[in-house]
N, C-alpha and C positions, 0 to 999 in steps of 0.2 A: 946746922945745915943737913938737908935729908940726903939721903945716899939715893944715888942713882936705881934706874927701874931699868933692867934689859928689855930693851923692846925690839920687834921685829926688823930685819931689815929690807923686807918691803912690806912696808903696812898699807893696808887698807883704807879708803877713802872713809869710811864711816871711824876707823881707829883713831887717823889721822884729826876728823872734827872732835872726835872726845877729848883727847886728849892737847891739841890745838886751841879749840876753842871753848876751857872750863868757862862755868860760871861767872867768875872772876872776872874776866876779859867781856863776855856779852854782856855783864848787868854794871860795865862801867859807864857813869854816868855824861863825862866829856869826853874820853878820849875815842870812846866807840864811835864813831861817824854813824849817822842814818845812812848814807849809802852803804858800809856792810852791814848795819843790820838789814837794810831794802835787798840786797841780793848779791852782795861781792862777798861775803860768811859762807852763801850758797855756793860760791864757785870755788872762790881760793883754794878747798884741801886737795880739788882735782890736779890744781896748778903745783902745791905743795909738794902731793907724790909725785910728780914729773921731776920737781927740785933736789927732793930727796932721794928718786934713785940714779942723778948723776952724780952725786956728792956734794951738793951746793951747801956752803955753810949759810948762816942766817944772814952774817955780816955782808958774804958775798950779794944777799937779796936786799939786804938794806943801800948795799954799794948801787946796785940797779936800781931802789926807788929813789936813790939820790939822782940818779943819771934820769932819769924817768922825768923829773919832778923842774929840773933843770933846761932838760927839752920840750917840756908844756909851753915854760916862758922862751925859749928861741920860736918855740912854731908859732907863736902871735907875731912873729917878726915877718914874716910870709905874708907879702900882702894878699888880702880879698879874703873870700871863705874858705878857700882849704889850708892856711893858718890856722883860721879860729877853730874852725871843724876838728883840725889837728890838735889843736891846743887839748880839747874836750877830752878827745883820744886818749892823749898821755898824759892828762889827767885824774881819767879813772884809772890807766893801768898804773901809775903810780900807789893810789890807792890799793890799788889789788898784791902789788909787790907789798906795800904797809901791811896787808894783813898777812900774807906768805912768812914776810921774815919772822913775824914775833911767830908763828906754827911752825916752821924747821927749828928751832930757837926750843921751842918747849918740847916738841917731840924729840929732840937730839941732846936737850938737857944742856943746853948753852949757854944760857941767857946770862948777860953780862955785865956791867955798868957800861963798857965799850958799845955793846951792842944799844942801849937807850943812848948814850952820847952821840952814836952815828945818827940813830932815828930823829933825836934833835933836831942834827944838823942838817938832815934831809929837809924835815918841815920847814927851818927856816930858810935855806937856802931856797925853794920852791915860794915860797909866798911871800919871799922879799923880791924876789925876779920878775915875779909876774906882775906885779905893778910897774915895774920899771920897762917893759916889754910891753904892757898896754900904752903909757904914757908915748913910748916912742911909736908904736902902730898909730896912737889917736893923730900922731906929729904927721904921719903920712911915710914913714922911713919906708922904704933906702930911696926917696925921692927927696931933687937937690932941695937942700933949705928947713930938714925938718928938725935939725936942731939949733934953728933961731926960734922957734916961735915957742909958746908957753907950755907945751902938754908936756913934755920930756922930765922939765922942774916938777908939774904936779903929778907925775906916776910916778917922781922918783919922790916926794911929798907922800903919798899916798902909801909907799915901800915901808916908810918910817913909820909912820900910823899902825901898818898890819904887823909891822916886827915890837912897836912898842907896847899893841895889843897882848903878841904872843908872851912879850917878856915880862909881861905882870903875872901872870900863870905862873911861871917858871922863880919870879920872884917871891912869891910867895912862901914856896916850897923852903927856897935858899933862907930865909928871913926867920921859919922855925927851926930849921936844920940849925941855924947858929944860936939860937936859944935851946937847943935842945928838945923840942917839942916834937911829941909824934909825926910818923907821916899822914898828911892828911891824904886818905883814903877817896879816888874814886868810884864813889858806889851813892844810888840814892839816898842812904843815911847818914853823906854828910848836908843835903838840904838846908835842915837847919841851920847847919853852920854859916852854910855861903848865902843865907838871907840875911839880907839889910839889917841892922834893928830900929832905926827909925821907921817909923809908921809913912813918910811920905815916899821915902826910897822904896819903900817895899811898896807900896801902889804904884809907882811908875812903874818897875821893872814887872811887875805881873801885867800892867798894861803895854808894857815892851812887845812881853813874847805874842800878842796876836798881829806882831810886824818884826819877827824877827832878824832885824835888817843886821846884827850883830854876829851874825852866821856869815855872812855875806865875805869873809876875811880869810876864810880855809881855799887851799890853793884847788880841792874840786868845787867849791861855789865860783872862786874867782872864775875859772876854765869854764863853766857853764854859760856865766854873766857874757864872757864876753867872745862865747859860741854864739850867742842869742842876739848879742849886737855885731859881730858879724852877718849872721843871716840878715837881719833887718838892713845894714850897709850894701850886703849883695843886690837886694832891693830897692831899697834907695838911689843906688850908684855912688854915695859921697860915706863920708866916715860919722855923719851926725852919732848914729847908735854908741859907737865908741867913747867918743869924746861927752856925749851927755854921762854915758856909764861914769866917766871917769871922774865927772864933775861929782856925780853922786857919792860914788864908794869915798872922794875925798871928805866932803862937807858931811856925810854918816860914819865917816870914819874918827874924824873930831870927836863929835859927839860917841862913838862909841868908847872910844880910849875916857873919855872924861867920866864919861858912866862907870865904863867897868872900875877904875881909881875909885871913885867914891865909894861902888858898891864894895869892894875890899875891904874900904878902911873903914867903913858902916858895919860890915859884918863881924864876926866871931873868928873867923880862921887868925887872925893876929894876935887873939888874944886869951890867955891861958885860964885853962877851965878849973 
């Protein structure tokens, strides 16, 4: 274990991305979102030094993008557009707490197993709720009658899908941990690894990503998805945008759970080199 580094106790925005945001963190290959590399990497150390000069520990910021992530899915609960609008909101700022905590974390030399165990439980409590929270908006909630009809079952359908998506990642992990097998590394040089080895698996999945609808599961797509069908319901007057979303993210969410299983047990990460 390295020995701790004395560092300033109020550092600077540019110290803060150095040592915040190594290598390491930016050239990971799943867990970096395109939205902080698009522009929340750009903001967060601002938001960091504000955390860091009240005393915020990391855990305390992971406890906020828990709360953060938690209230995307109540604000779909709001009927019309300033729900979904809302949702979008606390969405990104979730996202933005996501990349603060692991930056106070590293510049305060925290970083913990507790601190990835909260991070977890943020991501899936946020993107099991928000299906469950679209399904009851598509139902027309809190108006009489909308837990007789079908949408409620398929956003809570849909829940299961994004959480059984997440827990094949995480299975993974668990599956060489008990074999003893290194951690697998995200960084673009495990590629190889996480490709298929059959010859037709690996032509689909490169024909995947020019429809990357597998994306679509992360609780800032979800909050986008159904910003965008809210707008269109605004419009409309009625909930169609929604309830069509809903049917989609269900019947692509099959198909993606069924894909990513194959492509795991197709590739290399399971099997000792």
């Amino acid at each position: 274990m390295s020995e701790a580094v004395d560092r300033p106790t109020r550092p600077t925005v540019a110290e803060i991305r150095a040592v915040g945001q190594p290598p390491s963190i930016r050239g990971r290959r799943n867990s970096e979102h395109w939205v902080a590399d698009a522009y929340q990497r750009a903001i967060s150390p601002y938001l960091t030094l504000v955390l860091l000069r009240i005393g915020a520990s990391a855990n305390q910021v992971t406890l906020l993008m828990i709360g953060t992530g938690i209230g995307a899915a109540l604000a779909l609960l709001i009927p019309g557009l300033p729900g979904g609008l809302l949702a979008v909101f606390l969405g990104q700022l979730q996202m933005l707490w996501d990349c603060c905590d692991g930056e106070v974390a590293r510049w305060r030399q925290t970083s913990s197993p507790a601190g990835v165990f909260l991070d977890r439980v943020g991501h899936y409590a946020a993107e099991g709720l928000i299906p469950i929270a679209l399904g009851m908006r598509a139902a027309g909630f809190p108006e009489a009658g909308w837990l007789a009809s079908g949408w409620p079952f398929l956003g809570a359908l849909l829940a299961v899908l994004v959480l059984w998506n997440k827990v094949l990642n995480d299975t993974v992990h668990v599956a060489r941990a008990y074999n003893a097998m290194p951690l697998l590394a995200d960084t673009s040089q495990t590629v190889s690894i996480a490709q298929p080895r059959g010859g037709l698996l690996r032509k689909v999945r490169s024909l995947v990503r020019f429809f990357p609808f597998y994306r679509a599961y992360h609780s800032v797509e979800l909050t986008l998805l159904a910003g965008v069908a809210a707008v269109i319901d605004a419009f409309l007057g009625d909930l169609l945008a929604t309830r069509v979303l809903l049917i989609a993210l269900a019947a692509l969410g099959v198909v993606t759970v069924l894909g990513h299983l194959a492509a795991i047990l197709a590739s290399s990460k399971l099997r000792r080199t």
